[in-house]
MARGUMAR-126076 format. One record per atom (N, C-alpha, C, O): residue in three letters; y, z, x. Coordinates in steps of 0.2 Angstrom, whole numbers, plus 5000, padded with zeros to 4 digits. Atoms other than C-alpha are relative to their C-alpha. Last residue first. Layout:
MARGUMAR-126076
ALAYZX...
***
This chain:
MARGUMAR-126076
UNK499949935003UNK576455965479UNK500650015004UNK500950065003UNK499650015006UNK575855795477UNK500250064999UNK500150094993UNK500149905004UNK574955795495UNK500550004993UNK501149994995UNK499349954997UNK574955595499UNK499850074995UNK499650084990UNK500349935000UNK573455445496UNK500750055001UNK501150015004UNK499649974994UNK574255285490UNK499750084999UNK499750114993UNK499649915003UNK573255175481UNK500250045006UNK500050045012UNK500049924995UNK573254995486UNK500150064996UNK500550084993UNK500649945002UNK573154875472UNK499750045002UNK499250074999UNK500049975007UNK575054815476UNK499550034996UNK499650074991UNK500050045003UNK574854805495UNK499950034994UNK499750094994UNK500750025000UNK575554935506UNK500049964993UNK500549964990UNK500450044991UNK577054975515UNK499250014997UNK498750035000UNK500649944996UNK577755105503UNK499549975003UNK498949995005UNK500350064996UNK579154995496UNK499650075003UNK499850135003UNK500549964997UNK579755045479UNK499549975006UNK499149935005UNK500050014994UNK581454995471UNK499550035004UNK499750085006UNK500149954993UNK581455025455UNK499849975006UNK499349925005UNK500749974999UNK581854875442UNK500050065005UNK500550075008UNK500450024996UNK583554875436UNK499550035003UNK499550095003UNK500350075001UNK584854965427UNK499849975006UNK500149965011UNK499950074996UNK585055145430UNK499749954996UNK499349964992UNK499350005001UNK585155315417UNK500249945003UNK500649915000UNK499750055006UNK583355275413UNK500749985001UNK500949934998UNK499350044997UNK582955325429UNK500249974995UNK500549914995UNK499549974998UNK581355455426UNK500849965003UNK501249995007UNK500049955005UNK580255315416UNK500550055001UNK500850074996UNK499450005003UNK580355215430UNK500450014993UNK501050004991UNK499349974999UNK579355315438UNK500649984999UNK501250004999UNK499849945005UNK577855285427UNK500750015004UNK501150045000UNK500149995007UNK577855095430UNK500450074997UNK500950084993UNK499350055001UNK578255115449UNK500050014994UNK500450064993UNK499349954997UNK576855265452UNK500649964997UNK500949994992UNK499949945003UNK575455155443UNK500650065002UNK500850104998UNK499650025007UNK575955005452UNK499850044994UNK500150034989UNK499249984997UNK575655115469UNK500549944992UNK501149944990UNK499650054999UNK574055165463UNK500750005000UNK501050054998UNK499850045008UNK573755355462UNK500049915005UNK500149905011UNK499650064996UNK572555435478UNK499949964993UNK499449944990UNK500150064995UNK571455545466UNK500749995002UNK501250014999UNK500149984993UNK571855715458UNK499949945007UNK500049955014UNK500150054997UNK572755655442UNK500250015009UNK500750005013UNK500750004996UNK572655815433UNK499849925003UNK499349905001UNK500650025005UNK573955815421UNK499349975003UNK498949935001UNK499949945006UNK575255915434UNK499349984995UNK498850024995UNK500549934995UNK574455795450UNK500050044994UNK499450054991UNK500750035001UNK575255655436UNK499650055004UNK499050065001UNK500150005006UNK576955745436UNK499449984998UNK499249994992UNK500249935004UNK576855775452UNK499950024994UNK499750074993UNK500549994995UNK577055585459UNK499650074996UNK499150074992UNK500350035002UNK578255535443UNK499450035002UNK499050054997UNK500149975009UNK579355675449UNK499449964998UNK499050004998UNK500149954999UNK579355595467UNK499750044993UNK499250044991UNK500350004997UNK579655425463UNK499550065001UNK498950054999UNK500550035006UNK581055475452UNK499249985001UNK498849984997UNK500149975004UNK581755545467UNK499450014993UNK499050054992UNK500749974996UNK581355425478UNK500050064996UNK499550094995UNK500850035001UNK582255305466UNK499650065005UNK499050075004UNK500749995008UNK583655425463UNK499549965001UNK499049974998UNK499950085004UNK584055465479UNK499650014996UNK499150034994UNK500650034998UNK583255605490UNK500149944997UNK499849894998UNK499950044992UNK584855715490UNK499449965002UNK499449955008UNK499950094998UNK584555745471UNK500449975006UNK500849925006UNK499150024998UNK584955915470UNK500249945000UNK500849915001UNK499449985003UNK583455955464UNK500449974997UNK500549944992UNK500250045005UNK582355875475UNK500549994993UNK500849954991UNK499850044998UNK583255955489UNK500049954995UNK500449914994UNK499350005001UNK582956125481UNK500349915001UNK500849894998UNK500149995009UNK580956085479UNK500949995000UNK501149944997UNK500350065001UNK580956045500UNK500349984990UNK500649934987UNK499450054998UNK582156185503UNK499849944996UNK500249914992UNK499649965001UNK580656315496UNK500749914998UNK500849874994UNK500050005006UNK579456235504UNK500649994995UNK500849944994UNK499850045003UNK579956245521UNK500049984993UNK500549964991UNK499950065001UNK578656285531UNK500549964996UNK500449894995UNK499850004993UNK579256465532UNK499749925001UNK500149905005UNK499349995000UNK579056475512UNK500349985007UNK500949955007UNK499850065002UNK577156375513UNK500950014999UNK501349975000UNK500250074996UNK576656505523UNK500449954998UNK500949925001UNK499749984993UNK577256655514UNK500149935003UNK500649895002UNK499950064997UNK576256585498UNK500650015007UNK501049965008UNK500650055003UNK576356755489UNK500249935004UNK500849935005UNK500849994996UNK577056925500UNK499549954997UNK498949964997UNK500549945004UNK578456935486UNK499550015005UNK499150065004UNK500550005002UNK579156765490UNK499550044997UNK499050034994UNK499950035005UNK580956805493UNK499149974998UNK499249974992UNK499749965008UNK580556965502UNK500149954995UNK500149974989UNK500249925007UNK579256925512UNK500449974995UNK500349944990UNK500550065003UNK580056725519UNK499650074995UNK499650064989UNK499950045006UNK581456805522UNK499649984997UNK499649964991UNK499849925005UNK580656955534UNK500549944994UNK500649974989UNK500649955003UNK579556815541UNK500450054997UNK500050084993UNK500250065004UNK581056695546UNK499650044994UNK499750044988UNK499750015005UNK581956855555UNK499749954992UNK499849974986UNK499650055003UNK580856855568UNK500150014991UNK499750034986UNK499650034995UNK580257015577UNK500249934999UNK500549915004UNK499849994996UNK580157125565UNK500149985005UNK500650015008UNK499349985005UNK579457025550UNK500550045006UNK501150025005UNK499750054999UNK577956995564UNK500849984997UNK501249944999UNK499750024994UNK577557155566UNK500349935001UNK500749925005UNK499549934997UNK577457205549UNK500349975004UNK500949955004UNK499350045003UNK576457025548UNK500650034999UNK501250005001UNK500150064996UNK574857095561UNK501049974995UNK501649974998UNK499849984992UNK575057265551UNK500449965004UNK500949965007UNK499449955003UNK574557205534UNK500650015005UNK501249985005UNK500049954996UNK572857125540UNK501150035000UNK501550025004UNK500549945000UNK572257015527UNK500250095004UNK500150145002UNK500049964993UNK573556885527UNK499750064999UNK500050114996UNK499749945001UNK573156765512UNK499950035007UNK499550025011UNK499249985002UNK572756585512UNK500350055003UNK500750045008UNK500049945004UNK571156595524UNK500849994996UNK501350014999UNK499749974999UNK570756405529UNK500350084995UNK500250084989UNK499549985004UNK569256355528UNK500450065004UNK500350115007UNK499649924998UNK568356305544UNK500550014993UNK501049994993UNK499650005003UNK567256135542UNK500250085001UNK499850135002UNK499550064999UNK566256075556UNK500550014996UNK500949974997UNK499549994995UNK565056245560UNK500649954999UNK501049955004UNK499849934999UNK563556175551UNK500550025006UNK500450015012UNK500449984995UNK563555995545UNK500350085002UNK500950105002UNK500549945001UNK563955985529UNK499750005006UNK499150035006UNK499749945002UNK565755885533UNK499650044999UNK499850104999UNK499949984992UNK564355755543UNK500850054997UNK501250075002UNK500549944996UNK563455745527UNK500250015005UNK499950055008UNK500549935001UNK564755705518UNK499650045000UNK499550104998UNK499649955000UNK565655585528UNK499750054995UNK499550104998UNK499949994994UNK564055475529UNK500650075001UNK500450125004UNK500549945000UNK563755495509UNK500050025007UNK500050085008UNK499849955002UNK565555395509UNK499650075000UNK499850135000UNK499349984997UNK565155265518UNK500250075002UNK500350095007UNK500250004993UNK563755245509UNK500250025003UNK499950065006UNK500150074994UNK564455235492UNK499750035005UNK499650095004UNK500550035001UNK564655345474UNK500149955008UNK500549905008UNK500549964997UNK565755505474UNK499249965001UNK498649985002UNK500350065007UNK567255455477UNK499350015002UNK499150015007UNK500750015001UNK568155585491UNK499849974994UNK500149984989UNK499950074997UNK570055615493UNK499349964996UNK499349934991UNK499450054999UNK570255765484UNK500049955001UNK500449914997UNK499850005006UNK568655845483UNK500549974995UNK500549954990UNK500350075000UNK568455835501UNK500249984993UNK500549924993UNK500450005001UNK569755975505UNK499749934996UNK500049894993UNK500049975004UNK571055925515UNK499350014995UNK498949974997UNK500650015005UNK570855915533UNK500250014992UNK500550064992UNK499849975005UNK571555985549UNK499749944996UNK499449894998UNK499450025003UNK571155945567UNK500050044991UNK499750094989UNK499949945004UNK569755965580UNK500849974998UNK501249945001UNK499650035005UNK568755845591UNK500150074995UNK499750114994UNK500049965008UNK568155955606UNK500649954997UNK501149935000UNK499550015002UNK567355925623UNK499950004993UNK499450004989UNK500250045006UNK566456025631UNK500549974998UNK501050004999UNK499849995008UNK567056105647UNK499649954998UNK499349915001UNK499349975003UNK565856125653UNK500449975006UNK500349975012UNK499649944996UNK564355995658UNK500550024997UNK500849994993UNK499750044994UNK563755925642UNK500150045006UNK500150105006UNK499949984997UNK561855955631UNK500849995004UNK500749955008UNK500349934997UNK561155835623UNK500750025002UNK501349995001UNK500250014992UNK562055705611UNK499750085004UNK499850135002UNK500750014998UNK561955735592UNK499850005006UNK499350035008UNK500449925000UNK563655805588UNK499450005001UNK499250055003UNK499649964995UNK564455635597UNK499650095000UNK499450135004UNK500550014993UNK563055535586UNK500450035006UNK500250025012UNK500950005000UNK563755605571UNK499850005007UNK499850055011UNK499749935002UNK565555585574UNK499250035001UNK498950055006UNK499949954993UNK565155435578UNK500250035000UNK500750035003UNK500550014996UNK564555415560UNK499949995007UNK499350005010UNK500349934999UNK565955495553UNK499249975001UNK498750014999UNK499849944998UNK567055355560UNK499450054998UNK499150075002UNK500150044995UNK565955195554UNK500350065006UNK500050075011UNK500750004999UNK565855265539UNK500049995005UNK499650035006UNK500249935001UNK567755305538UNK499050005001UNK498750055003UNK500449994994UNK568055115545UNK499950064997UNK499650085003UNK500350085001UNK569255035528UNK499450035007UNK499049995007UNK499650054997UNK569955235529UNK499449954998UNK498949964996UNK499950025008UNK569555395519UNK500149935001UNK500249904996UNK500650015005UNK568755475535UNK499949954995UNK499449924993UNK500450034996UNK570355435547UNK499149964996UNK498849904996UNK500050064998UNK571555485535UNK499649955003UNK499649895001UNK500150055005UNK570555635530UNK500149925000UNK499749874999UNK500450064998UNK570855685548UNK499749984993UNK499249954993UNK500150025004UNK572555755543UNK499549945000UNK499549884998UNK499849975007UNK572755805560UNK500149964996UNK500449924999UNK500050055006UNK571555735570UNK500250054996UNK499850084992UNK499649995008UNK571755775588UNK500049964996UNK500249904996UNK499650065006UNK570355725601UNK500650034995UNK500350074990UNK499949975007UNK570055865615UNK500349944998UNK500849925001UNK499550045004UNK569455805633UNK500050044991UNK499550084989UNK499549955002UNK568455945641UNK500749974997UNK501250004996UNK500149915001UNK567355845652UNK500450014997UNK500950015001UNK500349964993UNK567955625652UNK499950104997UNK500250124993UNK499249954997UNK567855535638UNK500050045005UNK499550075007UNK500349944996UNK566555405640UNK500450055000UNK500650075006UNK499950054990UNK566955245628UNK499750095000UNK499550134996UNK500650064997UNK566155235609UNK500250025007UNK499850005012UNK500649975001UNK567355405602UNK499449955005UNK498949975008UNK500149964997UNK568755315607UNK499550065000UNK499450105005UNK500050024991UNK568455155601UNK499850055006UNK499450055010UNK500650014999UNK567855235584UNK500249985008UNK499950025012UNK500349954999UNK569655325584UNK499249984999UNK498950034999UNK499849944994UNK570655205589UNK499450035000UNK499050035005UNK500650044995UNK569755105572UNK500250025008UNK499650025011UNK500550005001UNK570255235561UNK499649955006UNK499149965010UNK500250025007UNK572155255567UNK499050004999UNK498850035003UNK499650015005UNK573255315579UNK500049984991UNK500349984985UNK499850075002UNK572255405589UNK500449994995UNK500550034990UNK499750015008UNK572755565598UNK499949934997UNK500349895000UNK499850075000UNK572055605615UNK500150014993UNK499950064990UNK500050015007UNK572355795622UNK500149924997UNK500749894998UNK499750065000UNK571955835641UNK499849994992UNK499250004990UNK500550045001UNK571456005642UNK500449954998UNK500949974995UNK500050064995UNK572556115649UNK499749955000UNK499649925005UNK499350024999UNK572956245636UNK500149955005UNK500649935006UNK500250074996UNK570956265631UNK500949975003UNK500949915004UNK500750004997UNK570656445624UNK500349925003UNK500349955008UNK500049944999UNK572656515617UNK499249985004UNK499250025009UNK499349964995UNK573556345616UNK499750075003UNK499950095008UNK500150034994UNK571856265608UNK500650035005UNK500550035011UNK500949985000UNK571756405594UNK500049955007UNK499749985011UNK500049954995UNK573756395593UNK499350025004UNK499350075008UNK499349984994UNK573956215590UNK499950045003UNK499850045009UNK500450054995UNK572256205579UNK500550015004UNK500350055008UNK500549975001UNK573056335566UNK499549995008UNK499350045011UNK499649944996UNK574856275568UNK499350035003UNK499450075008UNK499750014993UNK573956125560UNK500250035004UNK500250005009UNK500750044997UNK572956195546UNK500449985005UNK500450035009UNK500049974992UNK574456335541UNK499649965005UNK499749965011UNK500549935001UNK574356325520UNK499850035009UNK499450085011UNK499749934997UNK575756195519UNK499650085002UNK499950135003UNK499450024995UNK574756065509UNK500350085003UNK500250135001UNK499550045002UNK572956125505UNK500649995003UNK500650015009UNK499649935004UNK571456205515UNK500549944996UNK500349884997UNK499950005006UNK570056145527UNK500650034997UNK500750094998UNK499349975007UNK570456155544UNK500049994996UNK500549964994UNK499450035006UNK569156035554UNK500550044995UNK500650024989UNK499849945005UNK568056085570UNK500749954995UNK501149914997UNK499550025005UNK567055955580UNK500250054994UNK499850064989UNK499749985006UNK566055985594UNK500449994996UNK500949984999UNK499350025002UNK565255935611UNK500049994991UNK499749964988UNK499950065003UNK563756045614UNK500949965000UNK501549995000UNK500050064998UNK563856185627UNK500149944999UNK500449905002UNK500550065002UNK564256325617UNK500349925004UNK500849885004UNK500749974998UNK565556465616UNK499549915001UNK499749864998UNK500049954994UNK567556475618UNK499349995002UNK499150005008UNK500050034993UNK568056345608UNK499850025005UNK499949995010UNK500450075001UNK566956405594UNK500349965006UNK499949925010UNK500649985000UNK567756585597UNK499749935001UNK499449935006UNK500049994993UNK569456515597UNK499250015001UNK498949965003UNK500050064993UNK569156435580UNK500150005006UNK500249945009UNK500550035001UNK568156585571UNK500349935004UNK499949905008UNK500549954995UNK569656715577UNK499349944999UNK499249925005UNK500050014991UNK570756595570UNK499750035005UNK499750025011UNK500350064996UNK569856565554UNK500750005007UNK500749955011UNK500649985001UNK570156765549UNK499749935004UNK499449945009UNK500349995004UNK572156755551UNK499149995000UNK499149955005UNK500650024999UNK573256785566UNK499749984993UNK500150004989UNK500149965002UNK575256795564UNK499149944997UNK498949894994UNK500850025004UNK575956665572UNK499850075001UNK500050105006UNK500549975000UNK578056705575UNK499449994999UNK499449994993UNK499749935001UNK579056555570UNK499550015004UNK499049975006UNK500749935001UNK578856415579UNK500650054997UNK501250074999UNK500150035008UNK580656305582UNK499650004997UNK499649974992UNK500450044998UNK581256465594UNK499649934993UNK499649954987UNK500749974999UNK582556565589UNK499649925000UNK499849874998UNK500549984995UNK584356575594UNK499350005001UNK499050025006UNK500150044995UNK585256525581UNK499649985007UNK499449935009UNK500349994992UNK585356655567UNK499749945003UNK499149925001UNK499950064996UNK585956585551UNK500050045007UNK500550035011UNK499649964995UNK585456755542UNK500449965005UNK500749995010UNK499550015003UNK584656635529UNK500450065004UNK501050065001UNK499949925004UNK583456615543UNK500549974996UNK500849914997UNK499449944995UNK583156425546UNK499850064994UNK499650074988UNK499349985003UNK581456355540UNK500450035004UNK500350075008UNK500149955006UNK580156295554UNK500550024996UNK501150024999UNK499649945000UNK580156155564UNK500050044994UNK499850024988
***
């Protein structure tokens, strides 16, 4: 759902208005043309539209196609190995998870041999979802890992996302007919819109306010405070703990940190 108005108006849909931009004319069109079966991925950063993007691009060319979702890396070889039927569509938002994973070799090489096969009957079927740019996730030395990079340089599979709303007009109208959008202008100036109607905003305030508890709090702070001094990789989770007890000095006792993974796991998430 998207932020409430500050007009506390109730009536509106949990979408705002969409309001086109550059890579959606490129990802109707891609579903629209060509026999092969395909793979499109939303490049961009946290809150910047990549999933609303794929939502409304298959809502507007493909609205009956049967949509599977795996849950995880190995799902998603399974499901790639068996026979999907004509016109099936995979979703993979935030398909770094899949790529970045213990099978990511193993995924973007049926990925591979999916974009390899002849010809299908239409519909085609189409893997499509969202993405962070590689440079984030990505190490730059394995096999694995050269696998997901040459199937992110294959032509047509990566789609940057456009920040900015080019067309002036298209947003007018959209300030006009939901409220969200005519808050979202005027307290951002016409800068990061997007990320205001997703929430942003509140998210920062909540942090604040300290409605997150002091451990996730501090947790939190820690997180961004290392993005700040350029710690782009997925942190360890006993480098997070350490520094975030650093923010709780006011408490006695260790921090409480369970984030469901073993102690020299690093935990990938957007630090913004």
């Amino acid at each position: 759902a998207a932020v409430l108005p500050i007009s506390g108006q109730a009536d509106l849909p949990a979408l705002t208005v969409y309001v086109d931009r550059p890579h959606d004319e490129y990802l109707r069109m891609a579903l629209r043309t060509g026999r092969r079966d395909s793979l499109l991925l939303v490049v961009g950063g946290s809150s910047t539209g990549k999933t609303r993007a794929c939502y409304e691009a298959l809502r507007a060319v493909r609205p009956n196609s049967p949509v599977l979702r795996p849950a995880n890396d190995d799902e998603l070889v399974a499901l790639l190995g068996a026979d999907l039927e004509s016109g099936a569509v995979v979703w993979l938002d935030e398909a770094q998870t899949f790529l970045n994973g213990q099978h990511g070799g193993d995924v973007a090489r049926a990925l591979h041999l999916m974009l390899d096969r002849a010809p299908q009957p239409d519909p085609k079927r189409v893997v499509i979802g969202s993405i962070w740019p590689p440079v984030l996730w990505l190490s730059p030395d394995d096999d694995d890992e050269q696998a997901v990079r040459d199937l992110l340089a294959r032509p047509g599979v990566t789609v940057p996302v456009c920040e900015a709303f080019p067309f002036p007009e298209r947003v007018e109208r959209a300030a006009e007919q939901d409220p969200r959008w005519r808050d979202a202008l005027a307290t951002s100036g016409g800068v990061n819109v997007v990320q205001f109607l997703a929430g942003g905003p509140s998210l920062v305030r909540n942090l604040e306010e300290g409605r997150y508890g002091p451990d996730a709090g501090a947790l939190l702070t820690a997180a961004m405070d290392a993005y700040r001094i350029g710690f782009w990789s997925p942190l360890p989770v006993a480098m997070l703990a350490e520094a975030a007890s650093g923010y709780r000095r006011s408490r006695q006792g260790p921090l409480e940190v369970d984030l469901a993974v073993a102690p020299g796991e690093a935990v990938a998430g957007e630090l913004d």
